[in-house]
C-alpha positions in Angstrom: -27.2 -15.6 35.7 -24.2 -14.6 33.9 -23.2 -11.9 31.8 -23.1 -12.1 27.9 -19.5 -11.2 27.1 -18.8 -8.0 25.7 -18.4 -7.4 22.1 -16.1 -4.1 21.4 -16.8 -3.2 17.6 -14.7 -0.1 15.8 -15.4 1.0 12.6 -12.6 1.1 10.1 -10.7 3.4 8.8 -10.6 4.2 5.1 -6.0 3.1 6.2 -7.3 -0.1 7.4 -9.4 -1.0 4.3 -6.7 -0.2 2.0 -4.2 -2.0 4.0 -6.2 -5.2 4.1 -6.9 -4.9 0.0 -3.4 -4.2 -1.2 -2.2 -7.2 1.3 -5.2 -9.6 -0.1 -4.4 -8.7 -3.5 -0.3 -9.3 -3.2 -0.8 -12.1 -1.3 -3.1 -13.7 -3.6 -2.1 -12.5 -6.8 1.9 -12.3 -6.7 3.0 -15.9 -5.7 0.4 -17.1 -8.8 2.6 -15.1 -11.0 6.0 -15.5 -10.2 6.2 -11.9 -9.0 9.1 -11.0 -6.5 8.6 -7.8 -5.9 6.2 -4.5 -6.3 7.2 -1.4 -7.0 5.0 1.5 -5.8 5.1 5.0 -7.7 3.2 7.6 -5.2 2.8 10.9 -6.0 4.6 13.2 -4.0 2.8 14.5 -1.4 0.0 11.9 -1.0 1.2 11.2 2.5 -1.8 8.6 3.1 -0.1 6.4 0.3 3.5 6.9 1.7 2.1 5.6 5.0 0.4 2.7 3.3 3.8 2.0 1.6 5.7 1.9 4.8 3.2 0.0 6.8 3.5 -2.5 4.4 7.3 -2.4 4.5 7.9 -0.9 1.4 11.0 0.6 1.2 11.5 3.9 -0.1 14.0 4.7 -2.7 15.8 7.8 -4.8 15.8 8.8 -7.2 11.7 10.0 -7.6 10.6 9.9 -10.8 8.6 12.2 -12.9 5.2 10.9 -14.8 3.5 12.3 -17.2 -0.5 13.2 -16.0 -3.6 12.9 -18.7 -2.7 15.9 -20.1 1.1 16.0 -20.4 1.8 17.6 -16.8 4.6 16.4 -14.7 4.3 14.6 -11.2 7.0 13.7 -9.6 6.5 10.2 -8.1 8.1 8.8 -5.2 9.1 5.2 -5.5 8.8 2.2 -2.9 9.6 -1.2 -3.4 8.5 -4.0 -1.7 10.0 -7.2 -1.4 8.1 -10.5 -1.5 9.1 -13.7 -0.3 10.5 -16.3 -2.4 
């Protein structure tokens, strides 16, 4: 009798989730609109994001840029911006 084969399951991250979302949704969404490129403001500091950005191959860029919160306050955003194919 033979073995059944082995089935190795891993749960996902919560980094895996987003990075299969924000792929689904620019590769879905983008090329429907024309859009050539996305440009990600992350707040400074949120270094899940940042990785997100990079994984995705976002590059980063300077200045940062300061956004005003709900209540006036200032965050100072970093920006990344991705390039799409044509």
């Amino acid at each position: 009798m033979t073995e059944p084969s082995r089935v190795r399951l891993r749960r996902w991250r919560l980094e895996d989730a987003a990075d299969v979302a924000v792929r689904l949704t620019i590769d879905s969404v983008a090329p429907a609109l024309g859009v050539r490129s996305v440009v990600l403001d992350i707040e400074e500091g949120n270094s899940p994001s940042m990785r997100l950005a990079e994984r995705l191959g976002a590059e980063r860029r300077d200045p940062t840029r300061l956004h005003p919160g709900r209540v006036g306050e200032l965050h100072t955003m970093v920006v990344y911006v991705l390039q799409l194919a044509p």
